[in-house]
C-alpha positions as a Markdown table, in Angstrom:
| # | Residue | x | y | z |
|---|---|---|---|---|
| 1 | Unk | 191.3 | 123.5 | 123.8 |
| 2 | Unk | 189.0 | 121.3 | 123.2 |
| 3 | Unk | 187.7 | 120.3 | 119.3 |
| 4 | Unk | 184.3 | 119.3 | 118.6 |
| 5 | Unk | 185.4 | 117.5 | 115.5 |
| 6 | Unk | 187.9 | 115.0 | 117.0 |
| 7 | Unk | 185.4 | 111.9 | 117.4 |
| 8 | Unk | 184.3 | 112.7 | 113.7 |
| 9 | Unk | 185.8 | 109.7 | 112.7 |
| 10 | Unk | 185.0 | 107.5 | 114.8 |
| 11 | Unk | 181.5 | 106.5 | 113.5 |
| 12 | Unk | 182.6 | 105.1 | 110.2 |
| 13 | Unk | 185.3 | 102.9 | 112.5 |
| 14 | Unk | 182.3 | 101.7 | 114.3 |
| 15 | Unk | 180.0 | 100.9 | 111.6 |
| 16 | Unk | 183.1 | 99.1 | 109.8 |
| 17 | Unk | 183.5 | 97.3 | 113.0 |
| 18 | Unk | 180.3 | 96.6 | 113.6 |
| 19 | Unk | 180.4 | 95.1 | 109.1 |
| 20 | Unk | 183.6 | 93.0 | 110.0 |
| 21 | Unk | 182.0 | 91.2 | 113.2 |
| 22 | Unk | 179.0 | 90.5 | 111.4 |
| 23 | Unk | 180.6 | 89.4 | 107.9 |
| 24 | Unk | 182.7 | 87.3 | 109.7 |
| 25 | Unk | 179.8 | 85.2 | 111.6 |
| 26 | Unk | 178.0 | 85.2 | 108.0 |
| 27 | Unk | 180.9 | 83.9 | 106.0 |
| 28 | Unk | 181.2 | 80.7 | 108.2 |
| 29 | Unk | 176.8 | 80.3 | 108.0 |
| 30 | Unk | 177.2 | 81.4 | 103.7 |
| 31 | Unk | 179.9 | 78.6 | 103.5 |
| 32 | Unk | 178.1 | 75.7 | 105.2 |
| 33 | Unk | 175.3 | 76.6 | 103.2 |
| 34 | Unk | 176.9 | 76.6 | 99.7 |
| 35 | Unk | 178.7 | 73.4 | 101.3 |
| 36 | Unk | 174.8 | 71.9 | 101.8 |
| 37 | Unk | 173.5 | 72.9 | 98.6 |
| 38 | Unk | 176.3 | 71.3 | 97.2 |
| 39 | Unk | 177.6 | 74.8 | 94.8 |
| 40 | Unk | 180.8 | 75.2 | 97.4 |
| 41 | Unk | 182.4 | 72.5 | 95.0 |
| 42 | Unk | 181.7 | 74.4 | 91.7 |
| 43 | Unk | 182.5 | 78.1 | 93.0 |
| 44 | Unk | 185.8 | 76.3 | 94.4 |
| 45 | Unk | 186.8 | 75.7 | 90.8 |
| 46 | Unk | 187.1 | 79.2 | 89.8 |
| 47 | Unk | 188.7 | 80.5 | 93.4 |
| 48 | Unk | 190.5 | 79.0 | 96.0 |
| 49 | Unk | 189.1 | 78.2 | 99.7 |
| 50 | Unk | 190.5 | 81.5 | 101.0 |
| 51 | Unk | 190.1 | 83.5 | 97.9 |
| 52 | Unk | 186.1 | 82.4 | 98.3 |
| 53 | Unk | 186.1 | 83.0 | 101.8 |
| 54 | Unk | 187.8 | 86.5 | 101.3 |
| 55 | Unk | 185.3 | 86.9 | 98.5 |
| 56 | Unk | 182.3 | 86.2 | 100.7 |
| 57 | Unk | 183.5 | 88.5 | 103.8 |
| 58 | Unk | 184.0 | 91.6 | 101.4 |
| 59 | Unk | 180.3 | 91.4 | 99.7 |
| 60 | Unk | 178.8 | 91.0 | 103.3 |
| 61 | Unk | 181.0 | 93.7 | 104.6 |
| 62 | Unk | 179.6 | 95.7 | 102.2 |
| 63 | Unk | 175.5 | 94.9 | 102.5 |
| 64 | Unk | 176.4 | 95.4 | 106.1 |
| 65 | Unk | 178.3 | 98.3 | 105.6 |
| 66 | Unk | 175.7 | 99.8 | 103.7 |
| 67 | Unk | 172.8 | 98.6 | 106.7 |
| 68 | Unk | 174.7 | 100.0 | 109.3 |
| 69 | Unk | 174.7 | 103.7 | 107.7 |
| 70 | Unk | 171.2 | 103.8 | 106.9 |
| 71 | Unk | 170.5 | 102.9 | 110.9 |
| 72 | Unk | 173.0 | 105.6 | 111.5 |
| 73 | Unk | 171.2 | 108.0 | 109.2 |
| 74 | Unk | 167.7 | 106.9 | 110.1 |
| 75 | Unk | 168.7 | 107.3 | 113.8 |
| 76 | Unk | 170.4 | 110.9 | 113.2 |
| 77 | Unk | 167.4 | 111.9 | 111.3 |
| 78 | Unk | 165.1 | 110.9 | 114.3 |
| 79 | Unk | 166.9 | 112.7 | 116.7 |
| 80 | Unk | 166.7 | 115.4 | 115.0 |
| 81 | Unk | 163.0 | 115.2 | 114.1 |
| 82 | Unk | 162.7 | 114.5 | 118.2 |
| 83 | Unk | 164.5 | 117.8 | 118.4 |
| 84 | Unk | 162.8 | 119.9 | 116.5 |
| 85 | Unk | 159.1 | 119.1 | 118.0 |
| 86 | Unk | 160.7 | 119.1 | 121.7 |
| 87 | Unk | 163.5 | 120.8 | 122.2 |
| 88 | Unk | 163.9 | 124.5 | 123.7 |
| 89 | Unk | 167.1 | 124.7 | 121.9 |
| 90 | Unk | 167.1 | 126.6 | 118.7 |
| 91 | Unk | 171.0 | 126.5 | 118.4 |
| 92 | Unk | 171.6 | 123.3 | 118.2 |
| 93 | Unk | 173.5 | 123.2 | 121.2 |
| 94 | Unk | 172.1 | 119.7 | 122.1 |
| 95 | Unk | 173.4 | 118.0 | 119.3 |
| 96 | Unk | 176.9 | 119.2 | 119.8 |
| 97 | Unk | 176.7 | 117.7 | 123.1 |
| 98 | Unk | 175.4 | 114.4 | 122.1 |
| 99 | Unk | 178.4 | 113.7 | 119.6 |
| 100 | Unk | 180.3 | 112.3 | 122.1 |
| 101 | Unk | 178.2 | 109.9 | 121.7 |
| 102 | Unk | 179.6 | 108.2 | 119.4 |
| 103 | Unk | 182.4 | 106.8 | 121.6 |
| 104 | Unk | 179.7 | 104.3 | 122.9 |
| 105 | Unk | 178.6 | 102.6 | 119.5 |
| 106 | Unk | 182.9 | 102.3 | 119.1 |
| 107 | Unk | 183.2 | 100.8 | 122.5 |
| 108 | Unk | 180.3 | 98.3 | 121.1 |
| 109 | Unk | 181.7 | 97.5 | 117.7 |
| 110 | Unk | 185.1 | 96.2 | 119.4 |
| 111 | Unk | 182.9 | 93.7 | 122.4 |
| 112 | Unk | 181.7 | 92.4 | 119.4 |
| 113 | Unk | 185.2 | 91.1 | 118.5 |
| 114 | Unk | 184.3 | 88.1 | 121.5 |
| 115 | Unk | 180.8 | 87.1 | 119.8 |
| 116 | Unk | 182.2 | 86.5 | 116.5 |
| 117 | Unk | 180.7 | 82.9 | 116.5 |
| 118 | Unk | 177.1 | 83.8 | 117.6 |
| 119 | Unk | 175.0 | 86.2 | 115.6 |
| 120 | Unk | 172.5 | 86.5 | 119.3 |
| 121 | Unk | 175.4 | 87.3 | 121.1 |
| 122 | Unk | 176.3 | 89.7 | 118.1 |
| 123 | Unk | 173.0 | 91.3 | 118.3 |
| 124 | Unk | 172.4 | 91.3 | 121.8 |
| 125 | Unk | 175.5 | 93.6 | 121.9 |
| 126 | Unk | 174.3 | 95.7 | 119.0 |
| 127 | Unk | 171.0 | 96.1 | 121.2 |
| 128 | Unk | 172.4 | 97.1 | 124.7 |
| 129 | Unk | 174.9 | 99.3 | 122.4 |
| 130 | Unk | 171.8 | 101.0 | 121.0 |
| 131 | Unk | 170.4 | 101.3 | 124.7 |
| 132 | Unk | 173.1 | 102.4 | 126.1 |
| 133 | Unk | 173.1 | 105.3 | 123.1 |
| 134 | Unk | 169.6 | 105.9 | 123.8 |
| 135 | Unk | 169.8 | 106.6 | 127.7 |
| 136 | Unk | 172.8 | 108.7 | 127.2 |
| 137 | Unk | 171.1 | 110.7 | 124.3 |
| 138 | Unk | 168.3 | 111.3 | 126.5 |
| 139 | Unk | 170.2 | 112.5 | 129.5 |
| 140 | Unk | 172.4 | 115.1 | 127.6 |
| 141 | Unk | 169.8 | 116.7 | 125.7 |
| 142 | Unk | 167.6 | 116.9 | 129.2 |
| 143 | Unk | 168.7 | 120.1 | 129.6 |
| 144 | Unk | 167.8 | 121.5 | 126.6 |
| 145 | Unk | 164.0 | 119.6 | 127.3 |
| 146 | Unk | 161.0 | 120.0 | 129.7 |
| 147 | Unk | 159.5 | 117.3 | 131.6 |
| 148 | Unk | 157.1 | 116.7 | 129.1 |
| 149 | Unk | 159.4 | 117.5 | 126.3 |
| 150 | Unk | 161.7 | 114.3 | 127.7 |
| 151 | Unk | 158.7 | 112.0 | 127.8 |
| 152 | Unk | 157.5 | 113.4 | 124.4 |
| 153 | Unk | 161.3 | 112.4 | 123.1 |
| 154 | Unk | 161.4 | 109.1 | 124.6 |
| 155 | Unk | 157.6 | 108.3 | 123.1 |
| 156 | Unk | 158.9 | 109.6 | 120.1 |
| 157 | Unk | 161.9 | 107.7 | 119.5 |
| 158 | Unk | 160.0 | 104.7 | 120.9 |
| 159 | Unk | 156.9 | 105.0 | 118.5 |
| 160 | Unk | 159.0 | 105.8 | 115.2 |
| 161 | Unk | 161.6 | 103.0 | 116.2 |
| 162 | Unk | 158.6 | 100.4 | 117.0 |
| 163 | Unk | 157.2 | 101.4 | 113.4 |
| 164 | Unk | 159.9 | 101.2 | 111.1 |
| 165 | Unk | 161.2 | 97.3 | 112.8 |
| 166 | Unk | 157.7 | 96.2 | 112.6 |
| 167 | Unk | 157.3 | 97.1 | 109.0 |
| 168 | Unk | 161.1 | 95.3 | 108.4 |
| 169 | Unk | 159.9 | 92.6 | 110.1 |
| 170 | Unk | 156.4 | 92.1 | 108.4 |
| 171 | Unk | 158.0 | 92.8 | 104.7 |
| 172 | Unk | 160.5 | 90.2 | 105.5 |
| 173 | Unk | 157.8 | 87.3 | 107.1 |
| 174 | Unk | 155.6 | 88.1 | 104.1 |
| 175 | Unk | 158.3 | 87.7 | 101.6 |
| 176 | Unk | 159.4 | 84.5 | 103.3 |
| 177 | Unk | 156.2 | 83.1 | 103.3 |
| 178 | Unk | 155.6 | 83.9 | 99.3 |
| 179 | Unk | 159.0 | 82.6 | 98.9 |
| 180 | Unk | 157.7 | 79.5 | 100.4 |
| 181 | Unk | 154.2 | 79.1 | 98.5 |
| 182 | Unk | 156.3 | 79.4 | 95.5 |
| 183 | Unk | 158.7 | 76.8 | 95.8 |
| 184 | Unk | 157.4 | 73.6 | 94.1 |
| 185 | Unk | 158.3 | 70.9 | 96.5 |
| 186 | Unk | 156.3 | 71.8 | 99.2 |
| 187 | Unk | 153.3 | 70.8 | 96.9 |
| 188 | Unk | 154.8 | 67.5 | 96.4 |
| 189 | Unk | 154.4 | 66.9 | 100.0 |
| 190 | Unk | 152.1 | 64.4 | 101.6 |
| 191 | Unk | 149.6 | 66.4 | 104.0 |
């Protein structure tokens, strides 16, 4: 007998997985920093070296923590969205069969136990994990999908994915750059 439930766990192993890896890499890069801007010395007055360290990896594990289940929910709620406009399948047989799935990301979140020490390497694997998802996604709910209703998924999942990293990624450059206009010493500098 065979329980649809039993991998139901296994997405919250990989998104804490995915948080460790991550944290880890961005303790090392948060320590040399407070080490630069010379505060390591000051915070090392109230905690030990491994007490800060500790300290460090839990609050990163939890922003992490917390990015990694808004992807998961973003991407759930795009599937489902892809679905709905495409799908023949009024059951939801389709998403039972893609659950599975979730065996992939796990498999991802433990190769990322040998890039610990390079955040490309960590999300070059978080990438061809998220590919790897998205061709498998594709080719179980094929079934439940038309020709066109396949292309019209993978346009879909494409155009909404495209959106939302381009917006990230413009927030984020527009926020550096008013970060920068802000700071003072840059208009001490000779042009």
């Amino acid at each position: 007998m065979k329980n649809t439930y039993l991998t139901g766990y296994i997405p919250l192993f990989s998104i804490l997985m995915f948080s460790l890896s991550f944290s880890v890499y961005g303790t090392g890069v948060l320590t040399e920093l407070f080490r630069g801007i010379g505060i390591y010395a000051g915070m090392r007055e109230f905690l030990s070296d491994l007490e800060l360290k500790i300290f460090i990896l839990i609050v990163l594990m939890i922003v992490c923590f917390m990015i990694f289940a808004a992807l998961k929910l973003i991407a759930e709620t795009v599937n489902e969205v892809a679905l709905l406009f495409f799908s023949r399948d009024k059951e939801g047989e389709a998403l039972t069969r893609v659950r599975s799935g979730s065996l992939i990301y796990f498999f991802g979140s433990l190769v990322t136990i040998m890039s610990l020490s390079s955040i490309r390497g960590l999300l070059i694997i978080f990438a061809v994990t998220s590919f790897i998802y998205f061709i498998y996604f594709v080719m179980k709910v094929s079934t439940t999908l038309s020709a066109g209703g396949t292309v019209g998924v993978i346009l879909f999942e494409i155009t909404v994915w495209s959106a939302m990293i381009s917006a990230v990624l413009y927030v984020v450059i527009r926020l550096y750059n008013g970060l920068l206009a802000s700071l003072p010493i840059l208009e001490q500098l000779p042009a």
